[in-house]
C-alpha positions in Angstrom: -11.7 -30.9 42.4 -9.1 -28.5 43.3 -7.7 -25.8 40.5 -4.6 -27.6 40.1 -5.6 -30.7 39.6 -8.3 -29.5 37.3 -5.5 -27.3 35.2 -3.7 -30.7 34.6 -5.9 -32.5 33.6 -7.3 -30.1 31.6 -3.8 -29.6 29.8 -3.3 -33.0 29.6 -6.9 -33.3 27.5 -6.0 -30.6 25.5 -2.6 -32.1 24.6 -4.5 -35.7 23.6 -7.2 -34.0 21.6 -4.6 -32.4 19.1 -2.3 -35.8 19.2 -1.7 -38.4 16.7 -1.7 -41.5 19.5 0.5 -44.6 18.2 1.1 -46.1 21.7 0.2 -50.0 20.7 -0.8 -50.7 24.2 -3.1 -48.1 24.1 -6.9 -47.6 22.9 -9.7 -45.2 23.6 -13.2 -46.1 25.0 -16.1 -45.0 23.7 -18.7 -43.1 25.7 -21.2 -45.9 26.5 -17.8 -47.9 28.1 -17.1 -44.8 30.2 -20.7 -44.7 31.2 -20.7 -47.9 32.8 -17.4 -47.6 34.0 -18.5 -44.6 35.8 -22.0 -46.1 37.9 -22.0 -46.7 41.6 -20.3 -49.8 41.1 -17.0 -48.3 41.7 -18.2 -47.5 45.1 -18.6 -51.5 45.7 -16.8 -54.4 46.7 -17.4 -58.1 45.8 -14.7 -60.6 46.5 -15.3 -63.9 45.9 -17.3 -65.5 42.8 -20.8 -64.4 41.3 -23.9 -66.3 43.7 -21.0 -66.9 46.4 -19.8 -63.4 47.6 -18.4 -62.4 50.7 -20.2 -59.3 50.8 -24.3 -58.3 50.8 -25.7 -56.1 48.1 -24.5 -57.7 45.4 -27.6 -59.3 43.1 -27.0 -56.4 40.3 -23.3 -57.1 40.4 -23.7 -60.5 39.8 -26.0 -60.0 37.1 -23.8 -58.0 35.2 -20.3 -60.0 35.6 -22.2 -63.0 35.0 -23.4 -61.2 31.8 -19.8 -60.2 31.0 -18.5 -63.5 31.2 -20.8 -64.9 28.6 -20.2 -62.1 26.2 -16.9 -62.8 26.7 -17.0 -66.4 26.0 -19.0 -65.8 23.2 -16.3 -63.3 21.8 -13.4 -66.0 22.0 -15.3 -68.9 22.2 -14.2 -70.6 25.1 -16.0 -72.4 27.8 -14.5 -70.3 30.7 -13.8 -66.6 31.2 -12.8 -65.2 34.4 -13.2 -61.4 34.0 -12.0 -60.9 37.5 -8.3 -60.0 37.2 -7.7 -56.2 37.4 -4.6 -56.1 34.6 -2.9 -58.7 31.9 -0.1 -59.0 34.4 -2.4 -60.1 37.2 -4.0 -62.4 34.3 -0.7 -64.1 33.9 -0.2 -64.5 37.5 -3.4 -66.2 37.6 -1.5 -68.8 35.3 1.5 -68.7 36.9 -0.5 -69.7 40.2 -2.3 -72.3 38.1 0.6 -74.1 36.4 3.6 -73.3 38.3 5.4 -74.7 41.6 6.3 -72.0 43.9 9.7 -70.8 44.5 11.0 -73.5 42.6 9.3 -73.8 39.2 10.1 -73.4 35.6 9.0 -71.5 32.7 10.0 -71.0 29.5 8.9 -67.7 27.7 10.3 -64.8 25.3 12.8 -62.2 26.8 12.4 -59.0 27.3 14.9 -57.7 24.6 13.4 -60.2 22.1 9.9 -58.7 22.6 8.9 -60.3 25.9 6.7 -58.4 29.0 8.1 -57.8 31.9 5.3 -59.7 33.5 7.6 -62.8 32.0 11.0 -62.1 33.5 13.2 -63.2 36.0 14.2 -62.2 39.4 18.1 -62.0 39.1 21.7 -60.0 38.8 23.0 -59.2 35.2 25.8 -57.3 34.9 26.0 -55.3 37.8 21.9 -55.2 38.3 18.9 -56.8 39.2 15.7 -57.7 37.2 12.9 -57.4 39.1 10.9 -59.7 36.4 7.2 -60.1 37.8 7.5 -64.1 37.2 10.4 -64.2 38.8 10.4 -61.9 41.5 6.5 -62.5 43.3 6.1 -66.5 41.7 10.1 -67.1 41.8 10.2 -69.0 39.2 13.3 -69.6 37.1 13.2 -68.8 33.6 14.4 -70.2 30.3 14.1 -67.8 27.7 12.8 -69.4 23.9 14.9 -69.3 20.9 14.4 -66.2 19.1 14.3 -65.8 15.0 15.6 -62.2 14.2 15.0 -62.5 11.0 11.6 -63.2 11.1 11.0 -61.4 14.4 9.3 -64.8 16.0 10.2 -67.7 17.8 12.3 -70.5 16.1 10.2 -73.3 16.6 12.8 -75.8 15.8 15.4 -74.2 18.5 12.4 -73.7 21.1 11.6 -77.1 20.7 15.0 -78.4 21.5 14.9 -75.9 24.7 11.9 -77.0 26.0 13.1 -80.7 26.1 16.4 -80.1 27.7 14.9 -77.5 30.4 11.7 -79.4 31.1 9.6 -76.6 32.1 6.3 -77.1 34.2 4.6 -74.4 31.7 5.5 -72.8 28.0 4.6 -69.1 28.0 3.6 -67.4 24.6 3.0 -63.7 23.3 4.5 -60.6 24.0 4.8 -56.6 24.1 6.3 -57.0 20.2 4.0 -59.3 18.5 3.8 -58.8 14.5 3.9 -62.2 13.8 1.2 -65.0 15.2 3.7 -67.4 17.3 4.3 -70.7 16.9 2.0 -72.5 19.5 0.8 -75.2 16.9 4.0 -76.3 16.6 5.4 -75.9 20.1 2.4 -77.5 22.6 3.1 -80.8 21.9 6.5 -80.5 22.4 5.1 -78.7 26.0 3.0 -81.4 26.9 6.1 -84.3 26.0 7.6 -82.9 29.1 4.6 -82.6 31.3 4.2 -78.8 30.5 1.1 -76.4 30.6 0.9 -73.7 27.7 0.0 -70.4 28.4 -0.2 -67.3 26.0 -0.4 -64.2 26.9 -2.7 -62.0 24.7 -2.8 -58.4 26.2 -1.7 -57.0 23.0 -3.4 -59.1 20.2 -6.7 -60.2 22.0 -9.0 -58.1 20.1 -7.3 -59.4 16.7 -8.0 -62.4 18.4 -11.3 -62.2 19.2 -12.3 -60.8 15.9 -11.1 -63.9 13.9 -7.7 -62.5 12.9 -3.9 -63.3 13.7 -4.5 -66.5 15.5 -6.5 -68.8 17.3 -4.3 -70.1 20.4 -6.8 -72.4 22.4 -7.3 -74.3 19.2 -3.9 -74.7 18.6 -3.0 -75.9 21.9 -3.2 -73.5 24.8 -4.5 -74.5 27.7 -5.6 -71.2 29.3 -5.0 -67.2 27.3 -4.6 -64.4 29.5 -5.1 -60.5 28.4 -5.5 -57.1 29.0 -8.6 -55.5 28.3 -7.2 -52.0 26.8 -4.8 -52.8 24.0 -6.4 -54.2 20.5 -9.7 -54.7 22.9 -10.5 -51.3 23.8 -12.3 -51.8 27.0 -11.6 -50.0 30.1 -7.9 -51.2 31.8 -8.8 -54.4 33.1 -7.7 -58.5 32.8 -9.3 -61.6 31.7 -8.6 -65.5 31.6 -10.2 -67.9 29.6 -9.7 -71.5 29.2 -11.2 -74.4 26.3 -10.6 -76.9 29.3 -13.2 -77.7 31.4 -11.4 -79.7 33.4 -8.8 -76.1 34.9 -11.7 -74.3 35.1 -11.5 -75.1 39.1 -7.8 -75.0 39.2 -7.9 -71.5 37.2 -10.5 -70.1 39.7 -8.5 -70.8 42.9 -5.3 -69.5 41.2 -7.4 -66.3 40.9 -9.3 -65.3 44.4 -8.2 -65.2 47.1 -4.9 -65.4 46.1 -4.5 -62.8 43.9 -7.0 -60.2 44.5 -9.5 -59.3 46.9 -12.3 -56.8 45.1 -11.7 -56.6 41.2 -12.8 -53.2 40.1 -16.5 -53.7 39.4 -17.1 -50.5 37.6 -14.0 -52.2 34.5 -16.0 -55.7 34.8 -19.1 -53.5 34.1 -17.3 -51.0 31.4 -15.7 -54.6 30.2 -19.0 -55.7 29.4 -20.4 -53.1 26.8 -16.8 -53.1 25.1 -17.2 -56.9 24.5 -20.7 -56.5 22.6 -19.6 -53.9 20.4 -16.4 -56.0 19.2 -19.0 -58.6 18.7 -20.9 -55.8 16.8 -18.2 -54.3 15.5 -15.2 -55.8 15.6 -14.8 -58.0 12.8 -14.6 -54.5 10.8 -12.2 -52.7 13.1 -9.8 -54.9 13.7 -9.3 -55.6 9.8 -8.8 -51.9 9.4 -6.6 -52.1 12.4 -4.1 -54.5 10.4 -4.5 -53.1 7.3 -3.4 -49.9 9.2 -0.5 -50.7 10.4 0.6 -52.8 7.1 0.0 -49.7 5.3 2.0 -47.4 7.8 4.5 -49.4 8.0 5.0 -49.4 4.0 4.8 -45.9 3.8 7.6 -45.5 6.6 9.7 -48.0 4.6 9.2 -46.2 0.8 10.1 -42.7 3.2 13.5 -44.2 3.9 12.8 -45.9 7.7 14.1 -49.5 8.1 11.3 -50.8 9.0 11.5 -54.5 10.2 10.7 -57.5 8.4 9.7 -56.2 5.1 10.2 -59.6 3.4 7.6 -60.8 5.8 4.6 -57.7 4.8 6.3 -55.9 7.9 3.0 -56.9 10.3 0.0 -58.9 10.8 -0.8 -57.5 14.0 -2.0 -53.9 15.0 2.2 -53.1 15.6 5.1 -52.7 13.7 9.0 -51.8 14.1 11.0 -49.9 12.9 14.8 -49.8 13.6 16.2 -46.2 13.6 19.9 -46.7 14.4 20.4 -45.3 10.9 19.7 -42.0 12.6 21.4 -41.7 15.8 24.1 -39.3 14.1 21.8 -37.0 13.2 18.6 -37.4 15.3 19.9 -40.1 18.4 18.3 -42.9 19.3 15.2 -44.3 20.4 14.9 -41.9 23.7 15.8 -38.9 21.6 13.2 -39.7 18.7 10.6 -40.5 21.6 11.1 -37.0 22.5 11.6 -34.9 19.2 8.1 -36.8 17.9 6.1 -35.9 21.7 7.0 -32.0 20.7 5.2 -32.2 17.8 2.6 -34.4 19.1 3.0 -37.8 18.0 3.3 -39.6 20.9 4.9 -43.0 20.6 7.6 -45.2 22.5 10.8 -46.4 22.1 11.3 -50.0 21.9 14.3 -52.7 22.4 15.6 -54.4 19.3 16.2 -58.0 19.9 20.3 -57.3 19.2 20.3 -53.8 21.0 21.5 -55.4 24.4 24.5 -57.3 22.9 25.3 -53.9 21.1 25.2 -52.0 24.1 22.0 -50.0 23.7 20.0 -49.7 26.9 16.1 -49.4 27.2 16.2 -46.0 28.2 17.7 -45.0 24.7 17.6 -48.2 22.1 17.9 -48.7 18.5 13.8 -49.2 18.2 10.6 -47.5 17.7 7.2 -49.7 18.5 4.1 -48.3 16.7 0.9 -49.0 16.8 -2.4 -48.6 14.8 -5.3 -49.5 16.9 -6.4 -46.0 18.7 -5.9 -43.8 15.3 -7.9 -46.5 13.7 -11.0 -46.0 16.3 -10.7 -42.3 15.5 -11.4 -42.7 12.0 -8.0 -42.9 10.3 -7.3 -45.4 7.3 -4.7 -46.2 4.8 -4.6 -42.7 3.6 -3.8 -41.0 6.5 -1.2 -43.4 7.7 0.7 -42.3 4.6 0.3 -37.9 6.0 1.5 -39.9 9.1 4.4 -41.1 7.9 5.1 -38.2 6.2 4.9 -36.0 9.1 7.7 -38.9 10.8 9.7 -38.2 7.7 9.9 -34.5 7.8 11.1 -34.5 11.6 13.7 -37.3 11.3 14.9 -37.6 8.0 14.0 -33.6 6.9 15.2 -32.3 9.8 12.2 -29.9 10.4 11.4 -28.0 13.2 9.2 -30.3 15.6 7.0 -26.9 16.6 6.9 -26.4 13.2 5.3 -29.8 12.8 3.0 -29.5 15.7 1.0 -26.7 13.5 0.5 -29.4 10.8 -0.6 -32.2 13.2 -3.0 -29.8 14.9 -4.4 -29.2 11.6 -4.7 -32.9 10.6 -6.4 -34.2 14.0 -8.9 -32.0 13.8 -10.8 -33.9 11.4 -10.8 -37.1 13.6 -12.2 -35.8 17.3 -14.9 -38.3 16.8 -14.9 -42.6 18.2 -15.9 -45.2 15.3 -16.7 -49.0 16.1 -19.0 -48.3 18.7 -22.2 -48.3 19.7 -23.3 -44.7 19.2 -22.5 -44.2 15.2 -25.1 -41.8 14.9 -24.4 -39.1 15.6 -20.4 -40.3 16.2 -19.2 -39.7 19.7 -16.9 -36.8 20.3 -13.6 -38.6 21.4 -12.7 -37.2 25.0 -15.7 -35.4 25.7 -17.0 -38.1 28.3 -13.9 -35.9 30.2 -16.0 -33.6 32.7 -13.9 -31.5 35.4 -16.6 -30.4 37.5 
């Protein structure tokens, strides 16, 4: 490694070490993840499925995806798992491929503004500019966006369901980047299958919740197939999965997968993948409750500090996220962008978000109304209910306070170093350091 290289990275450790981390589609991996994520298998390739590879040395390889997929299916319980796709948005193209005519099929889904990925949009002009939407744009499919409740900060079923009749889509897309609420696909898949349509859901965010037993259950409630991220509420190594409850996709699902999609699929993640799976099924039921409770408690302590923090009517969250809308403050502070920046100087990294309404108002994504926060890497360090309070505190005292950010820095130095350690893993005793599987040799 060259000095330079090792000097950022170094930095960049150093910076992360003395952070409060509230990215929501982030996560840290423990050291026993990193380790397998870090074997010889990230020298090899494998296309194809396990027991019917294109290449030779692969018995161990196939031993271990094989092994992944079952953990996997136990975690959800499902009947299929694919953990071949190297990232949620290669996931949902995997459904796309699956459920979707080419060039000239139709999918209804959230919107971007209204807390859809981008992985969802369209490939089209508005206003002057294009949207290079990953549906649109490599499936080209044409999109019809669901109605949206801002209220409640979900889908309006009854609306959606009206949609979904008059557009007759081939496939019903659900989940999202902003996901507090569990959505509606009870209510929604047999108004899908009426008009001949598949129903996908897209579970990057809230698969771990998922998997767990909390927030929802969407291949009970009508899915046909969930696709996900491995990194998010599931802190595994950066990676995709799709599962399905129907036997009869599980063909349909594979093709749409390889070789279509993806030649080799990151063997070192599918092996990493693997030991995260059986400590969610070890752990997990006991994380991910903290998680929520987390982010519930968070979110109320923002809200008694004077943040407008959405859906208070609704408990603010039931997911490992919550909003807040700080429009309030862009006479004193700015917007979204600026507060993005004022919190990274003091070390609370987190991101700016789109409100559903911020588009019609003018806002743009580089500087809207919204912050999205999330609790699930500062819950895997350690942190509960009490320290999402000195949190929000901390959020209160730069925004509202006006305190010097530098000044603030000091304070959240101070308060990370008593969580430098991983929880909800295999190696309680003694706790892994966090970052110290980081070696810059």
């Amino acid at each position: 490694m060259t000095n330079r290289i090792r000097s950022i990275l170094e930095k960049h450790t150093e910076m992360i070490q003395n952070a409060i981390p509230l990215i929501a589609s982030e996560n840290i991996t423990s050291p026993a993840v990193d380790e397998a994520c870090n074997s010889d298998f990230s020298h090899r390739y494998a296309e194809g499925w396990t027991g019917n590879r294109v290449y030779a040395g692969c018995k161990y390889i196939d031993e271990v995806e094989a092994l992944c997929m079952d953990l996997t299916k136990d975690y959800f319980e499902c009947i299929h798992a694919d953990v071949r796709p190297v990232s949620g948005v290669m996931a949902n193209l995997v459904l796309y491929n699956a459920f979707t005519s080419r060039n000239n099929g139709k999918l209804c889904c959230m919107s971007i503004p209204k807390g859809g990925h981008i992985s969802h949009g369209p490939y089209r002009a508005t206003s002057g500019r294009k949207v290079y939407g990953t549906a649109g744009t490599v499936r080209g499919l044409e999109i019809q966006y669901l109605a949206f409740d801002e209220e409640n900060m979900n889908i309006d079923p009854d609306e959606s369901a009206k949609i979904i009749r008059e557009f007759e889509p081939e496939m019903v897309m659900f989940g999202a980047s902003v996901f507090l609420f569990p959505h509606p696909v009870k209510e929604l898949s047999d108004v899908a299958k009426e008009v001949g349509a598949y129903v996908g859901y897209d579970a990057a965010h809230v698969a771990g919740l998922i998997g767990s037993g909390y927030f929802q259950d969407p291949l009970r409630e009508g899915a046909d197939a969930m696709s996900l991220s491995t990194h998010k509420t599931l802190p595994g190594p950066q990676h995709g999965a799709v599962l399905s409850n129907r036997e009869d996709l599980v063909k349909k699902l594979r093709h749409a997968a390889f070789p279509a999609l993806f030649s080799n699929h990151h063997l070192h993640n599918v092996a990493g993948l693997a030991v995260a799976i059986e400590e969610m099924l070890e752990y997990g039921k006991t994380y991910h409750k903290q998680v929520i409770e987390n982010a519930q408690a968070f979110a109320q302590a923002l809200y008694e500090r004077g943040f407008n923090v959405l859906c208070e009517h609704k408990g603010f969250t039931e997911s490992h996220q919550i909003v807040v809308d700080i429009t309030g403050f862009k006479d004193t502070v700015g917007l979204g962008g600026d507060i993005e920046s004022i919190l990274e100087e003091a070390n609370i990294i987190i991101n700016r978000n789109l409100l559903p309404w911020d588009i019609r108002e003018g806002r743009h994504y580089m500087n809207p109304g919204g912050l999205r926060l999330g609790t699930s890497e500062v819950t895997r360090l350690g942190m509960g209910k009490n320290e999402m309070v000195d949190i929000a505190e901390f959020f209160k005292q730069i925004i509202i306070d006006g305190k010097d950010p530098k000044e603030v820095k000091k304070d959240v130095k101070a308060f990370r170093d008593d969580f430098q350690e991983i929880n909800y893993c295999f190696q309680e005793s003694p706790k892994p350091k966090a970052y110290e599987y980081i070696k810059f040799y």
